[in-house]
MARMAR-359006 format. One record per residue (C-alpha): x, y, z; residue number from 1; residue in one letter. Coordinates in steps of 0.2 Angstrom, whole numbers, plus 5000, padded with zeros to 4 digits. Layout:
N
- c1	c2	c3	sefi	guba
- X	Y	Z	NUM	A
...
# end
This chain:
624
- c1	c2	c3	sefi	guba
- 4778	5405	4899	1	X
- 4770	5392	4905	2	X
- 4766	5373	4903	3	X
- 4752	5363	4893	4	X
- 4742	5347	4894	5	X
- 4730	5338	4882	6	X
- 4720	5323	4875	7	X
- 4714	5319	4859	8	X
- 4703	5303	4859	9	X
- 4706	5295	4840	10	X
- 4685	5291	4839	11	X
- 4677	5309	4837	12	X
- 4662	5301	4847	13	X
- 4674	5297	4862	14	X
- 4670	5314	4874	15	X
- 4687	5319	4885	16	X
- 4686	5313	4903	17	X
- 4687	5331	4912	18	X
- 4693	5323	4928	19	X
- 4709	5316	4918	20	X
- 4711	5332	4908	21	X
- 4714	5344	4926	22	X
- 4723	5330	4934	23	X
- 4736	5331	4921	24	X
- 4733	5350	4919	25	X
- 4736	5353	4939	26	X
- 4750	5343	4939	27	X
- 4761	5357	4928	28	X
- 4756	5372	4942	29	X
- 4773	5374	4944	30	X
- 4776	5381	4927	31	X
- 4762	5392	4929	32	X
- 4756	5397	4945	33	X
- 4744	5413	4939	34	X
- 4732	5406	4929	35	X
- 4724	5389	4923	36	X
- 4712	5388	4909	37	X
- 4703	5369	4903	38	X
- 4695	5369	4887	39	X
- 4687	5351	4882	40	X
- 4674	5348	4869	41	X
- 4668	5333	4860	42	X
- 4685	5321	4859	43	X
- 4698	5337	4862	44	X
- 4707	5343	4876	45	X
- 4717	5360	4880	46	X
- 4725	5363	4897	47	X
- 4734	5377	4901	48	X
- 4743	5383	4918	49	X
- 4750	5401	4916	50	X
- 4764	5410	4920	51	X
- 4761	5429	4915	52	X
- 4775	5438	4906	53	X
- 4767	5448	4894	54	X
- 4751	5455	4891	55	X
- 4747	5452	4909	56	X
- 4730	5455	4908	57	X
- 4725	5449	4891	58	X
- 4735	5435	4889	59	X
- 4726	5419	4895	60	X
- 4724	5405	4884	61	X
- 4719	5396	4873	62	X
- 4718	5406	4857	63	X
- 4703	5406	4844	64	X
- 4704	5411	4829	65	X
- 4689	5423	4824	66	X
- 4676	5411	4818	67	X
- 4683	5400	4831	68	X
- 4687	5386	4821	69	X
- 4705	5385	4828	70	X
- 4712	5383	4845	71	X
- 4731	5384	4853	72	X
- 4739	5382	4867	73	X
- 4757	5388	4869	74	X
- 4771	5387	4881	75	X
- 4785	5399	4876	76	X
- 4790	5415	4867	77	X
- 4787	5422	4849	78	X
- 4801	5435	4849	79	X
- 4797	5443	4831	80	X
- 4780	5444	4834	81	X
- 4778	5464	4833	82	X
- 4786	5460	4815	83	X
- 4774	5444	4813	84	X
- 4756	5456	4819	85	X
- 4760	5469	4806	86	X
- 4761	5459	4790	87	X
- 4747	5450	4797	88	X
- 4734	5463	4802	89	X
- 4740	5472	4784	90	X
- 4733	5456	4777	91	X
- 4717	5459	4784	92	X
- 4719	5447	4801	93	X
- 4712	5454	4819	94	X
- 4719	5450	4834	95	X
- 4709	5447	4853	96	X
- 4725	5453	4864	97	X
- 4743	5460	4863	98	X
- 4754	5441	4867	99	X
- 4762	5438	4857	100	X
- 4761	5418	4855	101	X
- 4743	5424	4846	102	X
- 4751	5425	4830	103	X
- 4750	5406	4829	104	X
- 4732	5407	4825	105	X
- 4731	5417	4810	106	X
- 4748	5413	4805	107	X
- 4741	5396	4803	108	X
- 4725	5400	4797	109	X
- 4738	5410	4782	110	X
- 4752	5396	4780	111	X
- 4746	5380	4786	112	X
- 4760	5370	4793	113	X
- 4773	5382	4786	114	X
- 4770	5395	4798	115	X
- 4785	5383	4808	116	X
- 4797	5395	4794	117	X
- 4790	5411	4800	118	X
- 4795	5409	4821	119	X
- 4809	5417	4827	120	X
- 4807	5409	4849	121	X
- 4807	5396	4859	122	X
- 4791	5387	4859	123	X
- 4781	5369	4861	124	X
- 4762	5372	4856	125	X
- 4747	5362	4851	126	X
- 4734	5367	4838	127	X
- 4718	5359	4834	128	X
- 4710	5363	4819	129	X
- 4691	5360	4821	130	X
- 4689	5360	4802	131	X
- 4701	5345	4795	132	X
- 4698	5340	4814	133	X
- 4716	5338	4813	134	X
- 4730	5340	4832	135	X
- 4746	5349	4826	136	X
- 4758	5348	4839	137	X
- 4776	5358	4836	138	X
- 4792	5360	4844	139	X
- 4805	5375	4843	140	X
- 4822	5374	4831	141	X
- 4831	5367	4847	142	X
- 4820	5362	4858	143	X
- 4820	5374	4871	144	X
- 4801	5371	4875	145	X
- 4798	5353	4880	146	X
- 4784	5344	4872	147	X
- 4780	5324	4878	148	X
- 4767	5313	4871	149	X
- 4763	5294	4872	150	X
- 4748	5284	4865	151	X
- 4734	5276	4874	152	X
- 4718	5266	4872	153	X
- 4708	5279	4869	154	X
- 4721	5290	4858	155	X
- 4735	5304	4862	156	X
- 4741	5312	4875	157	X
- 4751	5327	4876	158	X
- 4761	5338	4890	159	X
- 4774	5350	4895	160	X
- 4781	5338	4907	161	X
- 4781	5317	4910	162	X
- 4772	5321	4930	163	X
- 4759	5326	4920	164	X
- 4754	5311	4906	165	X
- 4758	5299	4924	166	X
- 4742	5306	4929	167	X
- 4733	5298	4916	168	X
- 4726	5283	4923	169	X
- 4729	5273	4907	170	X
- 4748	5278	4907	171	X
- 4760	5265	4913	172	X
- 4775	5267	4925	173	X
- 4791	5257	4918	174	X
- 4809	5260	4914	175	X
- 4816	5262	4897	176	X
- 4832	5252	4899	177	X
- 4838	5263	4881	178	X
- 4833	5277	4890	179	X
- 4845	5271	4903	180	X
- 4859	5267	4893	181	X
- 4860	5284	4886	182	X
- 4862	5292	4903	183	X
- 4878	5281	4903	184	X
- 4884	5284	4887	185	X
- 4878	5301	4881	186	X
- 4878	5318	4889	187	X
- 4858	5314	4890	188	X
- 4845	5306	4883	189	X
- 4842	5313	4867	190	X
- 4824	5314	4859	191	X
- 4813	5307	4855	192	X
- 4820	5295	4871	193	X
- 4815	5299	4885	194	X
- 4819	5287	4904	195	X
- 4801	5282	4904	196	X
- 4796	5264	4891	197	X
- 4781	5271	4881	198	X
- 4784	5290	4883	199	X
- 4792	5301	4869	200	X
- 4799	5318	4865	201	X
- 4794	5326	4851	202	X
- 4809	5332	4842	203	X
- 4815	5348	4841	204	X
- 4815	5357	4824	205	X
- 4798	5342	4822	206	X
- 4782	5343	4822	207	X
- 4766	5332	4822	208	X
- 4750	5330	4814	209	X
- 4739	5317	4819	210	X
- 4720	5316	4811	211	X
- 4710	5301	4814	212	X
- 4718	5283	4816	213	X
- 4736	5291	4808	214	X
- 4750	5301	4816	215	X
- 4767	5308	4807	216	X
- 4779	5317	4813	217	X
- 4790	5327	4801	218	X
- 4806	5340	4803	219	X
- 4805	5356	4797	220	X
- 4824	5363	4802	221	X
- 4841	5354	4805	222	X
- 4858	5360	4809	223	X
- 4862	5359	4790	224	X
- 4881	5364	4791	225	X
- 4889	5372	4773	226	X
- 4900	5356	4764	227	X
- 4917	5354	4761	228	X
- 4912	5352	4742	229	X
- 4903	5367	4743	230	X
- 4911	5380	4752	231	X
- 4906	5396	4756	232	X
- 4913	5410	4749	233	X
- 4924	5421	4764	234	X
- 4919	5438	4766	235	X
- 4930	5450	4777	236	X
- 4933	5446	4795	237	X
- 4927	5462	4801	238	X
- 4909	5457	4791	239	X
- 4907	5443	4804	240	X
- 4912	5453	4818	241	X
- 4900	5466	4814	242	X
- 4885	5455	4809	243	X
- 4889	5442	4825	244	X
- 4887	5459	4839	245	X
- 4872	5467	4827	246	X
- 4863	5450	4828	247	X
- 4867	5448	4847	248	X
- 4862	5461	4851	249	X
- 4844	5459	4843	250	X
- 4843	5441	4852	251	X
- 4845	5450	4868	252	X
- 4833	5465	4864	253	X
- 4821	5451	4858	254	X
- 4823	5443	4875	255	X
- 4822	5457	4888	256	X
- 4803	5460	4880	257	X
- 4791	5458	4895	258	X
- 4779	5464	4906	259	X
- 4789	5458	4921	260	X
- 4805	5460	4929	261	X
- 4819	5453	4920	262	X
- 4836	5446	4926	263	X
- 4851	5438	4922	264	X
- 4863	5421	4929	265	X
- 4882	5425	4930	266	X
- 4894	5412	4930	267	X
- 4907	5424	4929	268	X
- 4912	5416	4914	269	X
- 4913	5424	4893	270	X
- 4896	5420	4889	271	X
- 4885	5424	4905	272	X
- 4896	5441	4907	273	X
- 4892	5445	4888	274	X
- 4874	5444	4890	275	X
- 4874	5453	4905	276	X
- 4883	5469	4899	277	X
- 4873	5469	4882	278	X
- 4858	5469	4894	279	X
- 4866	5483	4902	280	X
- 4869	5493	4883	281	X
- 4851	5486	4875	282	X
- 4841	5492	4891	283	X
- 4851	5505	4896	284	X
- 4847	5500	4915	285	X
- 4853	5490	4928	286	X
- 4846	5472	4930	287	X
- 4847	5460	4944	288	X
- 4862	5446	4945	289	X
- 4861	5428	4950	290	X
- 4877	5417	4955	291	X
- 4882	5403	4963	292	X
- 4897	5403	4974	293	X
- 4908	5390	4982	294	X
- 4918	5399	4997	295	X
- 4934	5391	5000	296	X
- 4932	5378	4984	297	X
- 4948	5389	4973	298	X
- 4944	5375	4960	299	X
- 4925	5378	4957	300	X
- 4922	5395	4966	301	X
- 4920	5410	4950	302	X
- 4915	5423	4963	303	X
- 4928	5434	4958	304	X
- 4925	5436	4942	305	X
- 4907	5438	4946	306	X
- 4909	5453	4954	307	X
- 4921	5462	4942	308	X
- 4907	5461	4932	309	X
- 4893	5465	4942	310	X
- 4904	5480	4943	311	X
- 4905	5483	4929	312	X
- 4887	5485	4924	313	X
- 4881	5489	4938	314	X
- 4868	5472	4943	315	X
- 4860	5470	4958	316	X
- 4869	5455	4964	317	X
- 4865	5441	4973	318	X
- 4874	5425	4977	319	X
- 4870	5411	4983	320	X
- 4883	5401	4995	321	X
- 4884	5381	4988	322	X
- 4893	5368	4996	323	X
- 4891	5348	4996	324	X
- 4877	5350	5007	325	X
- 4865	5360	4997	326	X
- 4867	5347	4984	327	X
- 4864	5332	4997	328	X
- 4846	5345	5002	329	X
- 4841	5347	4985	330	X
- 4845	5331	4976	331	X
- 4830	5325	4975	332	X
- 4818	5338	4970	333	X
- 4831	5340	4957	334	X
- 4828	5324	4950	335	X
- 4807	5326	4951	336	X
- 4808	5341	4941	337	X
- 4822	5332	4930	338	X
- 4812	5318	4926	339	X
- 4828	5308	4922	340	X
- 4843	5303	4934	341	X
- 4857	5317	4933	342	X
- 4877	5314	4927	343	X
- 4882	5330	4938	344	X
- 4874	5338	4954	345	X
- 4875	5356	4942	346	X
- 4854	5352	4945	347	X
- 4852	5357	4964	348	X
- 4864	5372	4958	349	X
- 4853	5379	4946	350	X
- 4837	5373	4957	351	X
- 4843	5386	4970	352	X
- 4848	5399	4958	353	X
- 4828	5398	4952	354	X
- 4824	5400	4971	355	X
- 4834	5416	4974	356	X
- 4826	5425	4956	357	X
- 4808	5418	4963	358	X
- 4812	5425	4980	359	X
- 4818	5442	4972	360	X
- 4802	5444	4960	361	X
- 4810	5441	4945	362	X
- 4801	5429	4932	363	X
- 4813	5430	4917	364	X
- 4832	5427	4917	365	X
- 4843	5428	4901	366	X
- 4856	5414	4902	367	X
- 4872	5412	4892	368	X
- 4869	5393	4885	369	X
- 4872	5388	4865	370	X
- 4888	5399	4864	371	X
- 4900	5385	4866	372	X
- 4890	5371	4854	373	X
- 4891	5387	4840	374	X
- 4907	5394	4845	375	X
- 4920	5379	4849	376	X
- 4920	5382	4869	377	X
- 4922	5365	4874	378	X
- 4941	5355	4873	379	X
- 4934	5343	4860	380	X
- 4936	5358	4847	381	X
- 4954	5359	4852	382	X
- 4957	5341	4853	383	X
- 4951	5340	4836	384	X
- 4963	5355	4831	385	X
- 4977	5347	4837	386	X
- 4973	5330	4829	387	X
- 4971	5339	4811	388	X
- 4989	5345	4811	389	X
- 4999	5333	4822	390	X
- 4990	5315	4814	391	X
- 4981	5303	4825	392	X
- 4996	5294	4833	393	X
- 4993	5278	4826	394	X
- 5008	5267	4820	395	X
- 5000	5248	4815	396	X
- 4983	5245	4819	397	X
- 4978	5234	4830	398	X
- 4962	5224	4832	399	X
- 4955	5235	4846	400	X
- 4957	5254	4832	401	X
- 4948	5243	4820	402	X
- 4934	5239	4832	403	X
- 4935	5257	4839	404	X
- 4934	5262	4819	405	X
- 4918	5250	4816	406	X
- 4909	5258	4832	407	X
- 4910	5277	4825	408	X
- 4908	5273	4807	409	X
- 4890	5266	4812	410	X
- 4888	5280	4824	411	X
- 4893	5295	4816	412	X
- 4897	5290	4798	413	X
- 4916	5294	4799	414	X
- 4928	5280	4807	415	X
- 4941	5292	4811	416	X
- 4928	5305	4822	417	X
- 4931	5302	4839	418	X
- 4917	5312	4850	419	X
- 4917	5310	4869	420	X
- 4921	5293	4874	421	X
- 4928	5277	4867	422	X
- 4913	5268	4865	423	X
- 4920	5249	4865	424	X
- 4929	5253	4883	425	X
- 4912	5260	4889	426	X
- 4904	5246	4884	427	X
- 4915	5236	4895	428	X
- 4912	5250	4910	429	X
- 4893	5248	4908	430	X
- 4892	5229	4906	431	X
- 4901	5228	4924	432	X
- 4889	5240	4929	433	X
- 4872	5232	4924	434	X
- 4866	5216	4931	435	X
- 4866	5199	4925	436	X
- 4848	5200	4920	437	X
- 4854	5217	4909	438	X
- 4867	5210	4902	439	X
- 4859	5197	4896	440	X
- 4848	5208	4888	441	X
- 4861	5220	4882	442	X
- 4861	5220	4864	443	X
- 4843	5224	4862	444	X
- 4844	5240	4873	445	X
- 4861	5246	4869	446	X
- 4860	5262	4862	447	X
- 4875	5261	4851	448	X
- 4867	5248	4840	449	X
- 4854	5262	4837	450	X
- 4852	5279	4827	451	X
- 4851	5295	4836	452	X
- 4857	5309	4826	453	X
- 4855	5310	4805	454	X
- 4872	5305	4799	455	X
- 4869	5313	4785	456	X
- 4869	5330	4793	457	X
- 4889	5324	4797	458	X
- 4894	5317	4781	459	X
- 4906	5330	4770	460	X
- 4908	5341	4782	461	X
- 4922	5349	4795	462	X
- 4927	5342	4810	463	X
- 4922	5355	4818	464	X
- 4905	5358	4810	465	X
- 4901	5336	4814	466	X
- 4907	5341	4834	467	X
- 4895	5357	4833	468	X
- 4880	5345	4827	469	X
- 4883	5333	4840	470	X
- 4884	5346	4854	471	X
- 4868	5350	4851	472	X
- 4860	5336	4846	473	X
- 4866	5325	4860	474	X
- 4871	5340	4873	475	X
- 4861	5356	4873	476	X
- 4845	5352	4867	477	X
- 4839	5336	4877	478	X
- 4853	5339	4893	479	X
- 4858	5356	4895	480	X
- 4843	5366	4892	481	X
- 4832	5353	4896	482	X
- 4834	5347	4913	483	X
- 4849	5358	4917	484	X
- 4838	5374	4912	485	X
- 4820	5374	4908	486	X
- 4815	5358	4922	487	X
- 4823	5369	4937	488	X
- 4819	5387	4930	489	X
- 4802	5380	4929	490	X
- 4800	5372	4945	491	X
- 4802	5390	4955	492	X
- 4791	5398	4940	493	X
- 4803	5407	4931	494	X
- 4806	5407	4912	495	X
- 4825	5406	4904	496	X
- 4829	5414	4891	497	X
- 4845	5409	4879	498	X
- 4852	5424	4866	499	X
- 4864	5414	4858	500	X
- 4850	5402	4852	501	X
- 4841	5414	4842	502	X
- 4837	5406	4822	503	X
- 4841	5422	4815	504	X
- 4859	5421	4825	505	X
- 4862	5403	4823	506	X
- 4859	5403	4804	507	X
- 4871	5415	4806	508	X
- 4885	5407	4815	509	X
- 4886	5392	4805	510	X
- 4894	5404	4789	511	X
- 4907	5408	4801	512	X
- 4924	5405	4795	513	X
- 4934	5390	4808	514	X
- 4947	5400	4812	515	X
- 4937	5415	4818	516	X
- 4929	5401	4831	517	X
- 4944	5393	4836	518	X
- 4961	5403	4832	519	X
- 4978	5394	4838	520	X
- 4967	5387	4849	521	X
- 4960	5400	4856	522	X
- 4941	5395	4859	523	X
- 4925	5406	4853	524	X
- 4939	5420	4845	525	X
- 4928	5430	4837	526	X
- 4918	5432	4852	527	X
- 4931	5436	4863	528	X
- 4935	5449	4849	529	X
- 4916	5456	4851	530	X
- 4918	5455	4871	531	X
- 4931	5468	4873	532	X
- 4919	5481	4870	533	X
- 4907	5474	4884	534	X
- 4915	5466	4898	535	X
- 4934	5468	4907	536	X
- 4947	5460	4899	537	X
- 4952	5450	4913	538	X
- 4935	5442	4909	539	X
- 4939	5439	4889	540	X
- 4955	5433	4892	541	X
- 4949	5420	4904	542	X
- 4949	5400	4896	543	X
- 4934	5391	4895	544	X
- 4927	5386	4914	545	X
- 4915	5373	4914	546	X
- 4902	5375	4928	547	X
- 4906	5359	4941	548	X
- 4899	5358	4958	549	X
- 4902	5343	4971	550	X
- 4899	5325	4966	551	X
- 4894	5306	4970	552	X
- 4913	5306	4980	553	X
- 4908	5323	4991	554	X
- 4890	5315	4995	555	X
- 4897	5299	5000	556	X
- 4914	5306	5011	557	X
- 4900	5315	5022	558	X
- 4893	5297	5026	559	X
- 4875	5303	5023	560	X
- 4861	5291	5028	561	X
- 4851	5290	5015	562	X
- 4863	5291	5003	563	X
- 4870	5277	5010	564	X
- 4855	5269	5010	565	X
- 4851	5272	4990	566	X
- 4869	5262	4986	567	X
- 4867	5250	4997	568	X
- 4870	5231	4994	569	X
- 4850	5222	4997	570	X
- 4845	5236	4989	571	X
- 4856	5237	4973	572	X
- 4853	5219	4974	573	X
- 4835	5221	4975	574	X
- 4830	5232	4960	575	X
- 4839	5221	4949	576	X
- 4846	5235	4937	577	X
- 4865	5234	4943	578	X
- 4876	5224	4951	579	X
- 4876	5226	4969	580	X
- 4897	5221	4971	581	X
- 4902	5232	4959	582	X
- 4892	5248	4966	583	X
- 4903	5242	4983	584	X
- 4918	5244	4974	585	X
- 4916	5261	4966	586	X
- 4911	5263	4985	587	X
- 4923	5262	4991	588	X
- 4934	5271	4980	589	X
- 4923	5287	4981	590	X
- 4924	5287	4997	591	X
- 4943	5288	5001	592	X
- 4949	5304	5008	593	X
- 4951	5318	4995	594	X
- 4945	5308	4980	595	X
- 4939	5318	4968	596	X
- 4930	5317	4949	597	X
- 4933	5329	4938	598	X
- 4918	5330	4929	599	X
- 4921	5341	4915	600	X
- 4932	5325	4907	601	X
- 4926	5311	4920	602	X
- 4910	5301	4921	603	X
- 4905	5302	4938	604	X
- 4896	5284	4938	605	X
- 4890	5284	4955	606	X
- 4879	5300	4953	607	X
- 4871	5291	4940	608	X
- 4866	5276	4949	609	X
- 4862	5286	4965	610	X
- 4849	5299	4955	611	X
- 4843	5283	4946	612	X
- 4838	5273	4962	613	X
- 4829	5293	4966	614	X
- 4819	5293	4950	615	X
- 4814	5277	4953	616	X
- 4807	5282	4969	617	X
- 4801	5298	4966	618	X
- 4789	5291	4951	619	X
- 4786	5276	4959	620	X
- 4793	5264	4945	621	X
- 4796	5245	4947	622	X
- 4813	5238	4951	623	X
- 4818	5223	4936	624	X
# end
C-alpha cells in the first residue's frame, strides 16, 4: 500500500528536523508514487508515500482519531476490516474515510495493544499516542510488511526500507559481519538481523512500544504447533478438505478487494495455478496473468503449463522471455531494492515480472507463497518421511555425528533434526571463504553460536511441524516474501498479495492431520485433493517445481566485464571480506563449459560473493 518513515527524538523538547524527515520520506517513492504526506510536531515524525488501492480519493494518511489525540501511519492491508468497522461504529466510533487501515485508530483507542489480536492482513504501522506520549510500532503475523528501525543520538528512527534510515545523516554505513554469515548459512537473514551493523527488523508477529528513555519489544503470535503430548483430536478428512477450500477461498476474496486493477503471477505450478482459478470462481471474471519464461531452457521453462492454465481460466496473459542476460541487466537494481546480497538470481525474475504488471496498469497481484512452508512442498518433508521409517543410517558413531549432533542440539533443540545443511561442513566452506582477518574473528560473528528461532516453538513436536517452523521463520518471512516479494513488487509500485498467509487459514492448517499434507510422499495431498476442482489435472499431478533461473556459472561463462571485474583478484583482495585465491578457484570451476548449480539443493557460493561486492557498492559501504 505504500511505505513509511519516521522519528521520534527521546527529549520531548527536541523539535523533528523536517529536512531529515522528507529525505527519508522521499527516499521510499517507489512504494508509493501517488501521494506523500509529512506530519511532524514537537519531537514526532510521520512520513508517508502512497500507493492508492483503496478508497482512492479518501485514503491519504496519517489517520487521527476524533479528538486527535492519536496518529498512524500504515503500509499494508486490513482484510476483515468491513467485519472490524461494524462492531466498531455499533460501539459508538466514527470513521473520516472508507480505507480500511483506519480501523487501527479506534481499534486502539478500544483495545490498546491488543488490537494486534483483532487484524486479519498484512501490515507494518506506527502509532503515536499523544496522550501516554507513547510510539507503538507493529509488524504483521509473518512479516509480510517490512518494518526497520535503528537508534540514534537524538532517539528512533523508523522506515519501510534501510535506503530510507541511510538518509539520516546520523545513521552509519557498515557491514554486519552476522548478517553476513547468515547469507551463507541460511536461506536469508532472519530478523531482527539485517546486512547493515546497527540496523534491525522488527519481528514479525512483534511489536514495540517505546516511551521516554525505554524501548520493549514484545510478541504477540508464534507458530505454536499442537504437541505430541497433547494431540489433537482427528475429525474426518472430508472436514479438512472442506474447511481448507472454504477458508481459501475467503483469503482470496479478502485479497481481490480493491479499488484498482488486480492480477495474478503463474509459475505454472500447484499453488500459483490454484490461486489463479479461484480468482477466476471468487470474482467471477477474467484477471490478467504474469509469467516468466525461459525458451529453449526444458529444465527451468514452465511455459507450458502456464498456458494450460491461462486456458483454463481464461487470464489475460502475458509473458516475459528470461534468459541469463536479463539477469546480468537487472542484477543490480535487484540488489538496491533487496537491501541484502541474493543466494539466487530468482530477484531480476521477479523484478521484471513487477515491470510487465506496472507496464499493464495493474497495482495488485495475488501470488501463491506460504503453501509449501504449511503444506510440506519442499523435499525436506519427504526427506524427513523417509528417515522416520527407514532409521538414520547410522551403524557406530563416529566423532564427526557427534559433533554434527552437538551443532543441532544447540540450534534447534533436537540432535537428531537435520534441516538444510550440515552445519560443521559449512563451517569448513565459509572459513575458506572468508579472509584471514574474518577468520580470525569468526567465532564472535558466527551465527551458529547464536539464537535465531525460539526452540521452544520446536521442542515436543513432529518432525514435520519443527521443519514447517523453520520454513517460515528462516525462509519465507525474512527471504521469500521479503526481498524475493515485497522489495521487487515494490520497486515497480505494485502491491503482492499472499492467500495462503491468511491468520484465519494458517491457524487452520496447523490442525491438519500429517498424512493429509504429505501422503506416501505425495507433497501438499490435501491440496492437490482441493485443486482438482479448479485447475487441469495435468497441473495437480505435477511434483513440486521450484522456481530456478540462471546462476553465478551462467554470468561468468558469458565473460561479462563487470562481472569479471566484481570477482576479481586486487579487488577481492582489496575489500578484505574473502579470500581472493579461493574466489579464483570457484572461478574457474563456474566457468567451465556446461557447469551448472542446481540451486534448488546447491549453494550457489559465487552469486553470494558477486551480489555482496554490488551491495557494497550500491550503499556505499566500507571494505574491512
Amino acid at each position: 500500500m505504500c511505505g513509511i518513515a519516521g522519528i521520534f527524538n527521546l527529549r520531548q523538547d527536541q523539535p523533528v528536523n523536517e529536512e531529515y524527515l522528507t529525505s527519508m520520506t522521499r527516499a521510499l517513492g517507489h512504494r508509493g508514487p501517488d501521494d506523500e504526506a509529512l506530519f511532524a510536531e514537537g519531537n514526532v515524525g510521520f512520513g508517508f508515500k502512497r500507493l492508492s488501492i483503496i478508497d482512492i480519493a479518501g485514503g491519504s494518511q496519517p489517520f487521527f482519531s476524533a479528538d486527535h489525540s492519536v496518529m498512524l501511519i500504515c503500509n499494508g492491508e486490513i482484510y476483515n476490516y468491513q467485519e472490524l468497522r461494524r462492531e466498531l461504529t455499533a460501539k459508538g466510533y466514527s470513521f473520516t474515510s472508507s480505507c480500511d487501515v483506519e480501523v487501527i485508530v479506534n481499534l486502539y483507542l478500544e483495545y490498546g495493544t491488543a488490537l494486534l489480536h483483532k487484524l486479519n492482513g498484512q501490515f507494518a504501522f506506527a502509532l503515536y499516542d499523544q496522550r501516554s506520549r507513547c510510539l507503538f510500532l507493529a509488524r504483521d503475523h509473518f512479516g509480510i510488511c517490512p518494518l526497520f528501525y535503528t537508534m540514534v543520538s537524538d532517539g528512533l528512527l523508523f522506515a519501510s526500507e534501510i535506503k530510507a534510515l541511510l538518509k539520516h545523516p546520523q545513521v552509519s554505513r557498515g557491514v554486519s559481519l552476522t548478517g553476513l554469515d547468515q547469507m551463507f548459512s541460511l536461506p536469508g537473514n532472519v530478523s531482527p538481523q539485517t546486512m547493515f551493523r546497527d540496523i534491525s527488523c522488527l519481528k514479525p508477529g512483534h511489536f514495540m512500544v517505546v516511551k521516554d528513555t525505554f524501548a520493549r519489544q514484545q510478541e504477540y503470535w508464534d507458530l505454536d504447533y499442537p504437541t505430541l503430548s497433547e494431540p489433537l483430536k482427528r475429525m474426518p478428512d472430508a472436514y479438512y478438505e472442506e474447511r481448507l477450500e472454504e477458508l481459501l477461498l475467503q483469503s482470496v476474496r479478502y485479497r481481490l478487494n480493491a479499488d484498482v486493477p488486480v492480477g495474478f503471477y503463474l509459475s505454472g505450478g500447484l499453488d500459483s495455478s490454484l490461486i489463479g482459478a479461484m480468482m477466476r470462481k471468487v470474482g467471477d471474471k477474467s484477471y490478467a496473468s504474469f509469467s516468466i519464461v525461459f525458451p529453449g531452457d526444458d529444465e527451468i521453462d514452465e511455459s507450458r503449463y502456464q498456458k494450460i492454465l491461462s486456458r483454463h481460466v481464461q487470464s489475460d496473459h502475458n509473458e516475459v522471455i528470461f534468459d541469463s542476460e536479463e539477469v546480468q541487466r537487472r542484477l543490480e537494481t535487484a540488489v538496491f531494492h533487496a537491501e541484502t546480497p541474493l543466494r539466487e538470481t530468482y530477484n531480476t525474475c521477479s523484478l521484471a515480472l513487477s515491470e510487465k504488471v506496472r507496464e499493464k496498469k495493474v497495482k495488485v497481484i495475488l501470488s501463491g507463497e506460504g503453501s509449501d512452508e504449511f503444506l510440506g512442498g519442499y523435499f525436506g518433508y519427504r526427506f524427513d518421511n523417509h528417515r522416520k521409517h527407514n532409521g538414520n543410517g547410522h551403524g557406530v558413531k563416529q566423532v564427526e555425528d557427534l559433533l554434527d549432533e552437538e551443532i543441532r542440539e544447540r540450534l534447534w533443540g533436537d540432535a537428531g533434526f537435520f534441516y538444510e545443511n550440515n552445519e560443521r561442513e559449512l563451517e569448513a566452506t565459509k572459513r575458506a571463504l572468508y579472509s584471514d582477518v574474518l577468520n580470525e574473528e569468526f567465532e564472535g560473528f558466527d551465527c551458529f553460536r547464536q539464537s535465531f528461532v525460539n526452540k521452544g516453538m520446536l521442542r515436543d513436536r513432529h518432525p514435520f511441524d519443527k521443519r514447517s517452523y523453520l520454513d517460515l521463520k528462516l525462509r519465507l518471512s525474512d527471504h521469500l516474501i521479503s526481498d524475493h516479494c515485497d522489495r521487487v513488487a515494490y520497486a515497480n509500485s505494485v502491491e503482492g498479495r499472499y492467500p495462503f498467509m491468511d491468520i484465519d487459514l494458517v491457524e487452520f492448517m496447523k490442525t491438519i492431520p500429517h498424512d493429509l499434507k504429505l501422503n506416501d510422499l505425495v507433497e501438499k495431498y490435501i491440496l492437490k485433493k482441493i485443486s482438482g476442482k479448479y485447475v487441469p489435472q495435468e497441473i495437480c499431478d505435477r511434483q513440486k517445481y521450484g522456481w530456478v533461473a540462471p546462476g553465478s556459472p551462467e554470468l561468468l561463462q558469458k565473460d561479462i566485464p563487470w562481472i569479471k571485474d566484481l570477482l576479481s583478484y586486487d579487488r577481492i583482495k582489496r575489500q578484505g571480506y574473502f579470500n581472493p585465491d579461493t574466489i579464483e578457484r570457484l572461478k574457474k570451476m563456474y566457468s567451465r563449459d556446461q557447469f551448472k548449480i542446481h540451486t534448488s539443493y546447491e549453494n550457489d557460493l559465487l552469486i553470494v560473493v558477486l551480489t555482496f561486492n554490488i551491495f557494497l557498492d550500491q550503499f556505499q559501504l566500507p571494505g574491512l
